[in-house]
C-alpha positions as CSV (number, residue, x, y, z in Angstrom):
1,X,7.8,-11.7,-5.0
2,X,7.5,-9.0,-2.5
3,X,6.2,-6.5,-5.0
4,X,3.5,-9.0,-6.5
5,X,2.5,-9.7,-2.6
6,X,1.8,-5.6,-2.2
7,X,0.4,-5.2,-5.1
8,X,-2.1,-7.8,-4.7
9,X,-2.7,-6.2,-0.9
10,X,-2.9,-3.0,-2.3
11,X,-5.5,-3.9,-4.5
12,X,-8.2,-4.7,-1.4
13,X,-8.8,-1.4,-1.3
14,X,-7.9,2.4,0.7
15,X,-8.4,1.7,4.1
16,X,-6.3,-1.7,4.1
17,X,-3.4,-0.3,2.3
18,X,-1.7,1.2,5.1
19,X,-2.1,-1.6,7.6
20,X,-0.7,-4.1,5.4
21,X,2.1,-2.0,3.7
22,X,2.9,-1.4,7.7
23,X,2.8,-4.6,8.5
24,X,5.2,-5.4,5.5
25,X,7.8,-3.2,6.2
26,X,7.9,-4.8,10.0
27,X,8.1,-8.6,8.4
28,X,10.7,-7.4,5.9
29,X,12.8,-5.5,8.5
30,X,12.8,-8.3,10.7
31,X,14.0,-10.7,7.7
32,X,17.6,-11.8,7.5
33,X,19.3,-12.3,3.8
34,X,20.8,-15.8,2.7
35,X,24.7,-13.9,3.9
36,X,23.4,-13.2,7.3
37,X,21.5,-16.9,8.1
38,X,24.8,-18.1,6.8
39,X,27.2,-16.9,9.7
40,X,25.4,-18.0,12.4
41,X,25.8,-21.7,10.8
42,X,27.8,-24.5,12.0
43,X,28.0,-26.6,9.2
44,X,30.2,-25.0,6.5
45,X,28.5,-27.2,3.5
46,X,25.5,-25.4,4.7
47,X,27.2,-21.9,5.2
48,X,28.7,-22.2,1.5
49,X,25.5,-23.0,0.1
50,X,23.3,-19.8,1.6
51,X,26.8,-17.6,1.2
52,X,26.1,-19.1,-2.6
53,X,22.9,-18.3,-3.1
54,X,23.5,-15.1,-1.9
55,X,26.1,-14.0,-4.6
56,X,24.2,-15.3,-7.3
57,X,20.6,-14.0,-6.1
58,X,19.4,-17.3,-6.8
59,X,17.8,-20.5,-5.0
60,X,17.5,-22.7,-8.2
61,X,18.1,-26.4,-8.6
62,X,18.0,-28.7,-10.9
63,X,17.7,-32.1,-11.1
64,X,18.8,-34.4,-14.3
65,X,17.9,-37.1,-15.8
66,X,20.5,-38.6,-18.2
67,X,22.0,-41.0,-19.2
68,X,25.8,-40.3,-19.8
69,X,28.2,-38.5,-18.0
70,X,28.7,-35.7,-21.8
71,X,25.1,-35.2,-21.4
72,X,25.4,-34.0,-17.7
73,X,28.2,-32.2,-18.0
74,X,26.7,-30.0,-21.4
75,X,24.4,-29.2,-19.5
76,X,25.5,-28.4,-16.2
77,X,27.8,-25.9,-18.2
78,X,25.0,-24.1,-19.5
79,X,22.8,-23.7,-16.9
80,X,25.9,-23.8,-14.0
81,X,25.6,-19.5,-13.9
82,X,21.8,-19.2,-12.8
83,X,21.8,-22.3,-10.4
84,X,22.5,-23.1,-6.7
85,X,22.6,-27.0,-6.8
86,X,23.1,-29.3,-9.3
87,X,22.0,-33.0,-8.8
């Protein structure tokens, strides 16, 4: 995302290229990952959910709509590695 966000700036042309690239760097510097919001955090359902998303690089959920509890389960199994939350 970041990357498609400086490419896109960089596009605007020479004399805006360093400002925003600057201004970038301080926003992302200044930004926490998903393990570091996570210790701060009261809640432990919450903590275990960012400390989650963090080991799998992922913020991904899915929602199903079926109608038996095979169905559900099939494919929670396959889709289980790439996802966060599973309702």
């Amino acid at each position: 995302q970041i990357n498609e966000l400086v490419s896109i700036e960089l596009e605007k042309g020479a004399s805006e290229k360093f400002e925003y690239s600057h201004d970038l760097l301080v926003q992302l510097a200044k930004m926490k990952t998903n393990g570091e919001r996570a210790i701060n955090l009261p809640n432990k359902t919450a903590r275990d959910l960012l400390m989650l998303m963090e080991r799998k690089k992922s913020n991904l959920a899915v929602a199903l709509d079926v109608t038996t509890k095979q169905e559900f389960l099939d494919i929670a199994d396959k889709v289980g590695p790439y996802i966060c939350c599973l309702k």
